[in-house]
C-alpha positions in Angstrom: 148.7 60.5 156.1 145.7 62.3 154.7 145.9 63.2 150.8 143.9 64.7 148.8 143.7 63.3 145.1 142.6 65.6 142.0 141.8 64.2 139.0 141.5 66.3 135.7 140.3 64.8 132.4 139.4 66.9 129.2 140.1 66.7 125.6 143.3 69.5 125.0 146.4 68.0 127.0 148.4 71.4 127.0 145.3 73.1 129.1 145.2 69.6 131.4 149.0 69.6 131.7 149.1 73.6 132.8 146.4 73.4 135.4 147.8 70.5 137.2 151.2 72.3 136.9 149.7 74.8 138.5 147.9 72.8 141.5 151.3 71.0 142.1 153.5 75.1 142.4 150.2 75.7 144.6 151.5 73.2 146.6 155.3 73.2 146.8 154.3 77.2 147.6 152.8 76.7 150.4 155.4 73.6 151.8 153.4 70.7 151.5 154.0 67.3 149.9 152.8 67.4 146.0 153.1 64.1 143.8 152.4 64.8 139.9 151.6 65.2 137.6 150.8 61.9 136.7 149.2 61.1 133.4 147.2 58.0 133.1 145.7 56.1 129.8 144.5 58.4 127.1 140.5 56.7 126.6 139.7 56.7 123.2 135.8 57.2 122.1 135.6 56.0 118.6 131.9 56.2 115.8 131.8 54.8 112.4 128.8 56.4 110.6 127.6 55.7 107.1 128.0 59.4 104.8 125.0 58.3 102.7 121.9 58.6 104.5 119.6 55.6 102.4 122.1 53.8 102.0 122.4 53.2 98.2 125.5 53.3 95.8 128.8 52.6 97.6 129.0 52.2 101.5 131.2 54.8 102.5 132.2 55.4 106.1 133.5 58.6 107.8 135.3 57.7 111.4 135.6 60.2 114.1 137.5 59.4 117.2 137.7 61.6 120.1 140.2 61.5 122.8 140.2 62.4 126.6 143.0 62.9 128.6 143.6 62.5 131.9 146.0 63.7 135.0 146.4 63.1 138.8 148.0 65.5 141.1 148.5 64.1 144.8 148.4 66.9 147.4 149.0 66.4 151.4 145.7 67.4 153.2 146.0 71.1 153.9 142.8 73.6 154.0 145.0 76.4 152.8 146.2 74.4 149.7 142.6 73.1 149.4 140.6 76.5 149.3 143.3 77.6 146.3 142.7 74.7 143.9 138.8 75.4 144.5 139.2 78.6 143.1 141.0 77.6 140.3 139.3 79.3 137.0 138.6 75.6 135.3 137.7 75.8 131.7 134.3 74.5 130.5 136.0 71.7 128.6 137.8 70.6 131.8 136.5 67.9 134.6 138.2 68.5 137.8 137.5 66.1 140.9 138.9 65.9 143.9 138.9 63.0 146.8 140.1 62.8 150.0 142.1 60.1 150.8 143.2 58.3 154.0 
């Protein structure tokens, strides 16, 4: 069975987590198979920088960490289905992909 696989990653999970909510009632609207939303690992993108710029006194360090979240919505090959998530109005801060599986 054909499938279609999109993949959403972006930093704020509630906007991740309500389109892919959305892609999956796009789905069970229209009567075809839908599995997800499925999270996967949360990647973590972590800097260390030193505050002072020469150097000199104390070291002091200031740490930022940014997170990216990710989801995976499963949707059985349909053009219908297909044409509606590509018109999805995506965010700027949102990655959307989506691959067609066998």
């Amino acid at each position: 069975m054909r499938k279609a696989r999109v993949k959403l990653s972006g930093v704020a999970p509630e906007i991740i987590d309500s389109l892919a909510w959305n892609i999956r009632k796009m789905g069970e609207k229209s009567g075809v198979k839908v599995r997800g939303p499925i999270p996967l690992p949360t990647k973590r993108l972590k800097l260390t920088t030193l505050t002072s710029p020469d150097g000199e006194g104390t070291q002091r360090w200031e740490k930022w960490e940014k997170r990216i979240h990710r989801r995976v919505v499963d949707v059985s090959l349909d053009e219908r289905v297909l044409r509606q998530i590509m018109r999805l109005q995506v965010p700027e801060n949102v990655h959307i992909e989506i691959q067609i599986m066998e």
